[in-house]
C-alpha positions as CSV (number, residue, x, y, z in Angstrom):
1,X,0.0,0.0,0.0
2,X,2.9,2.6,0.7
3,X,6.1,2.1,-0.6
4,X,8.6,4.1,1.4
5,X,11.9,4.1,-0.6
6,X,13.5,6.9,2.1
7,X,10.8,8.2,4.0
8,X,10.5,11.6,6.2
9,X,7.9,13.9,7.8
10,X,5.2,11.9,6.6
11,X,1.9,11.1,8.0
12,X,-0.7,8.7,7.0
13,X,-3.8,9.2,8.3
14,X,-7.3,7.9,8.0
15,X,-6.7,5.7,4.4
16,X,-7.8,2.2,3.6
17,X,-5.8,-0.5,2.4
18,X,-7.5,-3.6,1.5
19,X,-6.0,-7.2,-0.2
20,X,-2.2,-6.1,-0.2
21,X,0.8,-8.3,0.2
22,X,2.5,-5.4,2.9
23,X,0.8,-2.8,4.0
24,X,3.9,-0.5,4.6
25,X,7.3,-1.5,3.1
26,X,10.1,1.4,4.8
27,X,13.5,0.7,3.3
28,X,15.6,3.6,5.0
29,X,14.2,4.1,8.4
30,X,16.8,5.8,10.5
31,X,15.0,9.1,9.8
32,X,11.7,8.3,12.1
33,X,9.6,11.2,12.2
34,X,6.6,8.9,10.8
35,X,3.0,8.9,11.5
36,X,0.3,5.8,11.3
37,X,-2.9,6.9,12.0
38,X,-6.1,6.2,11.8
39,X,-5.9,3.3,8.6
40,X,-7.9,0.3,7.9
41,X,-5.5,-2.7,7.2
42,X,-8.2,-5.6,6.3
43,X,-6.1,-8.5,4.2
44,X,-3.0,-7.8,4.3
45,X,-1.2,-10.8,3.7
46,X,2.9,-10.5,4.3
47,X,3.8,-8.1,6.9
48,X,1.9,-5.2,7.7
49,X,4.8,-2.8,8.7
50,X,7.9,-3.9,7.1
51,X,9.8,-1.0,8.6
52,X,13.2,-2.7,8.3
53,X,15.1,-5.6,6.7
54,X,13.5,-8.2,8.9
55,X,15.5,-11.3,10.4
56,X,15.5,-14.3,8.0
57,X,13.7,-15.8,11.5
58,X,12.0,-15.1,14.8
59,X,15.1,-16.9,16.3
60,X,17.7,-15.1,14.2
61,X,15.9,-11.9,15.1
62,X,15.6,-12.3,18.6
63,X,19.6,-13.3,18.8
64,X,20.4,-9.7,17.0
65,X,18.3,-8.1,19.1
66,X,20.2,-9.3,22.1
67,X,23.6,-7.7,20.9
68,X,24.6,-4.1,20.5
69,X,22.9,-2.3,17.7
70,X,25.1,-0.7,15.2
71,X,22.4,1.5,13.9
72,X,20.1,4.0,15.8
73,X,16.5,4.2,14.1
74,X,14.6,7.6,15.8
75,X,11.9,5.5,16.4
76,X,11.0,7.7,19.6
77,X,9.8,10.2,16.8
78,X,6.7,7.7,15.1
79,X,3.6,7.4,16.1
80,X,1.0,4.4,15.6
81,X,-2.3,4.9,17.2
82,X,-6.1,4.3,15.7
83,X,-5.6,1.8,13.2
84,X,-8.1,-0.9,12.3
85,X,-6.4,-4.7,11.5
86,X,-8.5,-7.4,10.2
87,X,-8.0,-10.7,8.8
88,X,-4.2,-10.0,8.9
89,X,-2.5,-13.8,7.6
90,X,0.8,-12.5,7.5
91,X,3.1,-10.4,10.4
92,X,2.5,-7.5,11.9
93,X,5.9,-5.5,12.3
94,X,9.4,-5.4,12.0
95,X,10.3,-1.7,13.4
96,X,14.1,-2.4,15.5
97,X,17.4,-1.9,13.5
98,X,17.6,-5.8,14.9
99,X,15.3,-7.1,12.0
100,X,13.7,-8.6,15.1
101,X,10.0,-10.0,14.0
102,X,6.5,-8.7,16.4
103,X,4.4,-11.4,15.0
104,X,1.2,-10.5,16.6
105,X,-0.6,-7.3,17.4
106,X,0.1,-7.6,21.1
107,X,4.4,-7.8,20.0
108,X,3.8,-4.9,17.8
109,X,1.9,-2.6,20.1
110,X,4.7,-3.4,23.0
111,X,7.7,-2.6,20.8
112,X,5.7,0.7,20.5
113,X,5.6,1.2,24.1
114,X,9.4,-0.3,24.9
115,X,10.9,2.0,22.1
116,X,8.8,5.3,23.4
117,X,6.9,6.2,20.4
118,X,5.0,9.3,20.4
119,X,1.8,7.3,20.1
120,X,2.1,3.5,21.0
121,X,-1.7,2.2,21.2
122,X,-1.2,0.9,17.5
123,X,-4.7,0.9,17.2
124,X,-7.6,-2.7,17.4
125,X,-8.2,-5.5,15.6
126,X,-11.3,-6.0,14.4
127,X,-13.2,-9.4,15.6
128,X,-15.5,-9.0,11.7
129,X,-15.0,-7.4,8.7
130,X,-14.9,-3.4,9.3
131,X,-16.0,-2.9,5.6
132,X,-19.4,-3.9,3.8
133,X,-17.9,-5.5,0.8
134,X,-13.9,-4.1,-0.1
135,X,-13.9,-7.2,-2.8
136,X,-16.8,-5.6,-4.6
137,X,-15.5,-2.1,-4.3
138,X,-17.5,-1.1,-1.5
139,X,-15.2,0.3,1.3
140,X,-18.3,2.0,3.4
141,X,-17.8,0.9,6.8
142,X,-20.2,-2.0,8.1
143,X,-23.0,-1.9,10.8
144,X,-21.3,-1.9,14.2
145,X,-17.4,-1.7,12.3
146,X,-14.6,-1.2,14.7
147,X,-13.8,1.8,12.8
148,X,-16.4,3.5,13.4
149,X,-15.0,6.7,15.8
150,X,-11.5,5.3,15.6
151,X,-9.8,7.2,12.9
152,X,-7.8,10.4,14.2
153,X,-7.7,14.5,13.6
154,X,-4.1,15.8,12.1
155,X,-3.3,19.0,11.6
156,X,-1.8,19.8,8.1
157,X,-1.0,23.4,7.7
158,X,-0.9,25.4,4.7
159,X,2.2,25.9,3.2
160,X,4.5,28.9,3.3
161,X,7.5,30.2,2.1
162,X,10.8,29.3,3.6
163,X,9.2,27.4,6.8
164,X,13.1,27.4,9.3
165,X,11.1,26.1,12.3
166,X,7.5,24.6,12.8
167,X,6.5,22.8,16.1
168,X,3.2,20.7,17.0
169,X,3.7,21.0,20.8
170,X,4.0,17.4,21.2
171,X,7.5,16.2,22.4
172,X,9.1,13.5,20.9
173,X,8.1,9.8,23.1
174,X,11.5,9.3,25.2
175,X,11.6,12.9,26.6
176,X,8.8,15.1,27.7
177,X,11.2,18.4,27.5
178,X,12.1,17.3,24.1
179,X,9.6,19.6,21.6
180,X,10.1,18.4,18.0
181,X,10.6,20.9,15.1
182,X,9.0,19.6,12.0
183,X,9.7,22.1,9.6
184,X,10.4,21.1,6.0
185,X,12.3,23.8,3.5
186,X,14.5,22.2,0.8
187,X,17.6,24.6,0.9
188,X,20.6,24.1,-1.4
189,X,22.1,22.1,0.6
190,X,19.6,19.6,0.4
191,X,21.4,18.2,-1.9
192,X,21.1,13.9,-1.4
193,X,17.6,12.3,-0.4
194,X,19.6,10.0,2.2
195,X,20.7,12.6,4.5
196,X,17.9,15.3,4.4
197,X,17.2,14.0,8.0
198,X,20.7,14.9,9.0
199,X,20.0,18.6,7.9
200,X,19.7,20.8,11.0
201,X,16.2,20.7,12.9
202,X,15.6,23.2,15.4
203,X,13.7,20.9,18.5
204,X,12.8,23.1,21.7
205,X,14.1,22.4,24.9
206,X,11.3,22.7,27.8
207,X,12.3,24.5,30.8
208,X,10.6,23.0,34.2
209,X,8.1,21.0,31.1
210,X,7.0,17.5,32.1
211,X,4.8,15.0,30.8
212,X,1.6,16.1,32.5
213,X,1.9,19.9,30.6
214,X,0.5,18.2,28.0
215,X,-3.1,18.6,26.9
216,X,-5.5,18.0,24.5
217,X,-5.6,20.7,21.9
218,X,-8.6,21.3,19.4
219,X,-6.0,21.2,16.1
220,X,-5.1,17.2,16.6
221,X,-6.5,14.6,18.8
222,X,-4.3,11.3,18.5
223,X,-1.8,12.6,21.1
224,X,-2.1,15.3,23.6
225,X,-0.9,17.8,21.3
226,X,-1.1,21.3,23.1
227,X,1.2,22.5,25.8
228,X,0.0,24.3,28.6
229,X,2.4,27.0,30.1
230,X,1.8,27.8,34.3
231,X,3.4,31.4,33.8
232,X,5.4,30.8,36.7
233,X,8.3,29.5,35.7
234,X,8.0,27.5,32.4
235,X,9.3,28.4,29.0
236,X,10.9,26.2,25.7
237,X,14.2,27.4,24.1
238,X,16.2,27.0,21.0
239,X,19.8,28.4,21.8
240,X,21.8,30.3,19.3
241,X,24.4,28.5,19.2
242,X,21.7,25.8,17.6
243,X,20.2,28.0,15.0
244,X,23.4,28.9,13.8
245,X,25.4,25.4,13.7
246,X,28.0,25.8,10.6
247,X,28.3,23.0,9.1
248,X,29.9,21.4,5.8
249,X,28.3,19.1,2.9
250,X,29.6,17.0,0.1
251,X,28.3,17.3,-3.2
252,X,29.3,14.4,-5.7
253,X,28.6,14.8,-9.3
254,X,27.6,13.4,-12.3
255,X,27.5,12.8,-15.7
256,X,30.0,15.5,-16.9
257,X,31.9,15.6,-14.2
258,X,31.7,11.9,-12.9
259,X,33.1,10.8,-9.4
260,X,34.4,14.4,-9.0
261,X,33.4,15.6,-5.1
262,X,32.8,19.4,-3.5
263,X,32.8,20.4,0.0
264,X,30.5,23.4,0.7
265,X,29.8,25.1,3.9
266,X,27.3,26.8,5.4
267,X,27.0,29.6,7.5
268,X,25.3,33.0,8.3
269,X,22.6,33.7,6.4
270,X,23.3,30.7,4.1
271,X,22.0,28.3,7.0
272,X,18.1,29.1,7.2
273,X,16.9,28.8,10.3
274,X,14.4,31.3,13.0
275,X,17.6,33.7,12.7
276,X,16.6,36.7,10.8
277,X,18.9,38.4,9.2
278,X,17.5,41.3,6.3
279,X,14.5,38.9,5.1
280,X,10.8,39.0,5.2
281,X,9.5,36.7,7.7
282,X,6.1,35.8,9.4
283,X,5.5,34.3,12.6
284,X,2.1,32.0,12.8
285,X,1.0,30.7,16.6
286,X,-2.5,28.8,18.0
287,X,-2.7,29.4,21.3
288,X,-5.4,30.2,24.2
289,X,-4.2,32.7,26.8
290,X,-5.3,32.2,30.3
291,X,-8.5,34.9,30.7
292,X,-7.3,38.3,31.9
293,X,-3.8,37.9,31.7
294,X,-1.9,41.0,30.9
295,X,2.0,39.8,29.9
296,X,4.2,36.6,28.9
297,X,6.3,36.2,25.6
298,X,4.6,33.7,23.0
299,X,8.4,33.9,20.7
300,X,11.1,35.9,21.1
301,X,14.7,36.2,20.0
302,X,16.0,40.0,20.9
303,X,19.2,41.2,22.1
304,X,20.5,44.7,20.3
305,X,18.6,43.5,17.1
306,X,15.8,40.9,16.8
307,X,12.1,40.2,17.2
308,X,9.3,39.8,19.3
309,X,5.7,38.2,19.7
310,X,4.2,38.6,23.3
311,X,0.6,39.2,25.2
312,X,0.8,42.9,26.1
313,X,-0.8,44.6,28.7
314,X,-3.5,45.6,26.9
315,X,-4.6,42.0,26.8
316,X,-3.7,41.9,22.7
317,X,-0.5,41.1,21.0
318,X,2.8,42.9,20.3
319,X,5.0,42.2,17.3
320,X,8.1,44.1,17.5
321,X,11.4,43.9,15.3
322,X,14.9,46.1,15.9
323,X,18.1,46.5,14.3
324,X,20.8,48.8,16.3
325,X,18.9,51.8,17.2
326,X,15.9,51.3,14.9
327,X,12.7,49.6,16.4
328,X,8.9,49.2,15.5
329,X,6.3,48.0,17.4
330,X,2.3,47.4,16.2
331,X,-0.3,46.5,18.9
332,X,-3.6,44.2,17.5
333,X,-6.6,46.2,18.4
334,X,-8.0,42.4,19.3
335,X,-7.7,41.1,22.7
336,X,-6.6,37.6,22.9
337,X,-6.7,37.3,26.2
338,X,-10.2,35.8,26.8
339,X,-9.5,32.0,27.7
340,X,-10.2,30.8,23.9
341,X,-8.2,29.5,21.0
342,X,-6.9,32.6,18.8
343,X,-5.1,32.6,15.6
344,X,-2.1,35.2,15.0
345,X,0.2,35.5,12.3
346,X,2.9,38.5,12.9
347,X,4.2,39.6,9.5
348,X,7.2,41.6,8.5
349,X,7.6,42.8,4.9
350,X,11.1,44.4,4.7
351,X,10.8,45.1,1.1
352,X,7.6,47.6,1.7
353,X,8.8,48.6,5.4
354,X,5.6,47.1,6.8
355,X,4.6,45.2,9.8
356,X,0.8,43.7,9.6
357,X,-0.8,41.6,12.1
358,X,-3.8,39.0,11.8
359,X,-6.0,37.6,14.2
360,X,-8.2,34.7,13.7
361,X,-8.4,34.8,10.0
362,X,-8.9,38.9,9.5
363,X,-6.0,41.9,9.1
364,X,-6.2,43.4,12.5
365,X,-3.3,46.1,12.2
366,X,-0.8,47.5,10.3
367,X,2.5,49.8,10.9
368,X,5.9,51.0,9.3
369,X,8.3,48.9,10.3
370,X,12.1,49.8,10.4
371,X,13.9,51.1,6.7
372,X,17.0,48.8,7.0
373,X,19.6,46.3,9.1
374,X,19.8,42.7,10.4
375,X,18.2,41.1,12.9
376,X,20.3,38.8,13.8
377,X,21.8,38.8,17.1
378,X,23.4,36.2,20.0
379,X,19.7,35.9,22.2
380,X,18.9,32.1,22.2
381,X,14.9,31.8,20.6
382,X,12.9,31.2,23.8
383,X,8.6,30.5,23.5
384,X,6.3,30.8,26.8
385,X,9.2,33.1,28.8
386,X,12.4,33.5,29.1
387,X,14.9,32.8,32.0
388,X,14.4,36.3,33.6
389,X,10.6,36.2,33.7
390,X,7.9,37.5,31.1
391,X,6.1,34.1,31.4
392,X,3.0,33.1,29.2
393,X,-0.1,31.8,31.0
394,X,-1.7,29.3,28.5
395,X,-1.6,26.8,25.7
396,X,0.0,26.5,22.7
397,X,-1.1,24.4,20.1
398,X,1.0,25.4,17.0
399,X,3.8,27.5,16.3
400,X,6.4,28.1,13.0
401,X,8.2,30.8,11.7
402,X,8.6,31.5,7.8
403,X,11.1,33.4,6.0
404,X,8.9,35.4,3.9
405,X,5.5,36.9,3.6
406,X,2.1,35.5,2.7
407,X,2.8,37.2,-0.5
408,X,5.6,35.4,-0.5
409,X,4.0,32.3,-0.5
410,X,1.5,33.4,-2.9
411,X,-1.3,32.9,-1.2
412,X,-3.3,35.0,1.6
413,X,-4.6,35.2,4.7
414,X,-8.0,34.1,3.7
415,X,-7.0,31.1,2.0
416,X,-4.7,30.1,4.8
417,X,-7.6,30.3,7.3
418,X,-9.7,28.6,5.3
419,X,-7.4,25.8,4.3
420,X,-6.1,25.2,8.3
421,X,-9.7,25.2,9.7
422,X,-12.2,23.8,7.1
423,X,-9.9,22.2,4.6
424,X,-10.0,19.0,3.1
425,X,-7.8,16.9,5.4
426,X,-10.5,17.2,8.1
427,X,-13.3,15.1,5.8
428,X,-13.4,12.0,4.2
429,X,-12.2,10.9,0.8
430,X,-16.0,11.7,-0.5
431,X,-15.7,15.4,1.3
432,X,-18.2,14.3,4.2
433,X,-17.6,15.9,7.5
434,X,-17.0,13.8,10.3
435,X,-20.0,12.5,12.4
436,X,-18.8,13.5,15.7
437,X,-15.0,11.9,16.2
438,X,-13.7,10.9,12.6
439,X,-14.2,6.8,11.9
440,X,-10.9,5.0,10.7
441,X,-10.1,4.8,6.8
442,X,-11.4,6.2,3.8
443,X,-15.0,6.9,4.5
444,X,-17.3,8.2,6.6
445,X,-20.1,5.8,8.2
446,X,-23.1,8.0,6.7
């Protein structure tokens, strides 16, 4: 059903798979950063989640599973919940670098759990066929089917230019302070499919964040995916000396210049990342602030240059950029601060000395904003606070930072809104809105 040459930052939600020899084949998985969610698997008749070489045996497995493991597969950053198996004849997983077989469902699910995936339920198996007649083309879900409410919500946001750092608010499964960037921006230096995993990510690091910060947050509900801030002493960072890792890459040609190599580095402004330097950029968050509060820093990364998003006292928003003794500020004429979910996006266009600011959907406000100058600086990136106070009261569901405009990305903020709040991804395959919680696989039970 998927074939999964070298597979990254993809999700798979809410599909059907019916009378397949495997129902995922993953031939480089060292990457991770895969979701399962939500699928029918009914007749699958080989292995259902061939996610490495496996073992030529369960005994041969089982022996390499005992000694060290060369390889390191990120399996902390998967997630398998909601899925519906039926009359599966075959295996259900190989996931470990070990080739190690998980025969059943119960093997599978625990090597979920024992490996600290993000979600490790795997999903049920069906005790009759969830589908009225998949041989005869029909994949509506049957009277009383299993996956019927079982399928899962996932957020997938529009796109936008130059996305350097996009985070979910779920932390990866084997550390609660770990909060995984999933940004995707192919730069130059993305130059060979096998390493684009090894390309810098910029992951958060919680501050006083445990498991239990974690909520349930209206954009996703297969994991807790919104974190809650106290405003007492609990923030996320991204240090500077992260965003601005130099590093070198190899590029190897071809035809014309056959086996010949090139070492490139990258630095400054060539490494894209939540630094800002003289670009456009925007700044998109979901987040509910706690009613009535009157402060806290939602992202910031300032020292003698740089930019800011925060709750003011005013109960709105502040976006403010500066560069040496240049600074502009712009206020929303919105308050946010009500105890419900709002929708910002802070926008700087350098090219037309603008700063604009949306709220849930609609251009709330608009100011000059500085002439010229960088703002880069040494601050780390911090979200929720920072180590000398300003702390945010609330819950974030969804934050990312882009390297451009809406313009930039062609689009608007209309179409965004639309798209991230009524767009396709939250129906069925037919276009039908979900009965209550969405059912598993392709359809809707009507």
């Amino acid at each position: 059903m998927f074939q999964e040459i070298i597979s990254y930052q993809n999700a798979f939600f809410n599909n059907t798979a019916y009378n397949f020899v495997k129902g995922s084949r993953r031939q480089s998985p060292e990457a991770g950063s895969n979701k399962f969610l939500g699928n029918i698997w009914d007749g699958i008749g080989d292995w259902v989640f061939w996610h490495t070489v496996p073992a030529k045996s369960p005994i041969a497995g089982n022996e390499h599973d005992a000694a060290p493991q060369k390889n390191h597969y990120a399996l902390e950053t998967n997630a398998f919940s909601g899925n519906v198996f039926h009359d599966i004849t075959g295996k259900y997983a190989s996931f470990k670098p070990s080739g190690q077989w998980h025969e059943s469902f119960e093997e599978a699910r625990d090597i979920l759990r024992e490996t600290n995936a993000i979600a490790s339920d795997l999903g049920v198996v069906a005790s009759a066929a969830p589908m009225n007649a998949p041989d005869k083309h029909d994949f509506s879900l049957a009277e009383g089917s299993a996956a019927i409410d079982q399928g899962v919500k996932v957020f997938v946001p529009w796109s936008l230019y130059a996305t350097v750092g996009e985070w979910g608010f779920y932390p990866a499964g084997n550390d609660p302070a770990n909060i995984l960037d999933e940004h995707w921006y192919m730069t130059p230096y993305y130059v060979t499919r096998g390493d684009y995993y090894l390309k810098p990510m910029f992951h958060l690091k919680g501050v006083n964040i445990g498991k239990n910060d974690y909520v349930e947050g209206p954009l996703e509900d297969w994991t807790r995916g919104a974190l809650h801030f106290n405003g007492i002493d609990q923030y996320a960072v991204c240090t500077d000396s992260s965003l601005n890792k130099s590093f070198d890459y190899t590029i190897k040609y071809r035809w014309n210049r056959e086996g010949q190599t090139e070492i490139k580095h990258v630095a400054g402004k060539d490494l894209k990342s939540p630094e800002v330097y003289d670009s456009n950029f925007l700044i998109e968050a979901y987040f509910k602030a706690e009613q009535g509060i009157t402060g806290g820093v939602l992202i910031e990364k300032m020292a003698a240059a740089g930019y800011s998003l925060e709750v003011n006292k005013q109960g709105g928003v502040t976006f403010a950029i500066k560069s040496g003794s240049q600074t502009a500020v712009i206020k929303s004429k919105a308050r946010i601060n009500d105890g419900r979910w709002h929708h910002v996006i802070a926008e700087a266009d350098r090219s037309s000395k603008t700063l604009t600011l949306y709220v849930n959907g609609k251009k709330d406000n608009s100011g000059a904003a500085i002439e010229n100058g960088y703002l880069e600086n040494n601050s780390d990136m911090f979200v929720g606070g920072t180590p000398q106070g300003r702390y945010f009261k609330g819950t974030m569901d969804f934050m990312r930072v882009c390297l451009g405009t809406l313009a930039d990305a062609k689009t608007d903020i209309n179409e965004l809104y639309t798209w991230q709040f009524s767009g396709p991804f939250l129906k069925d395959f037919a276009g039908n809105s979900p009965v209550g919680k969405r059912d598993a696989g392709a359809l809707e039970k009507k």
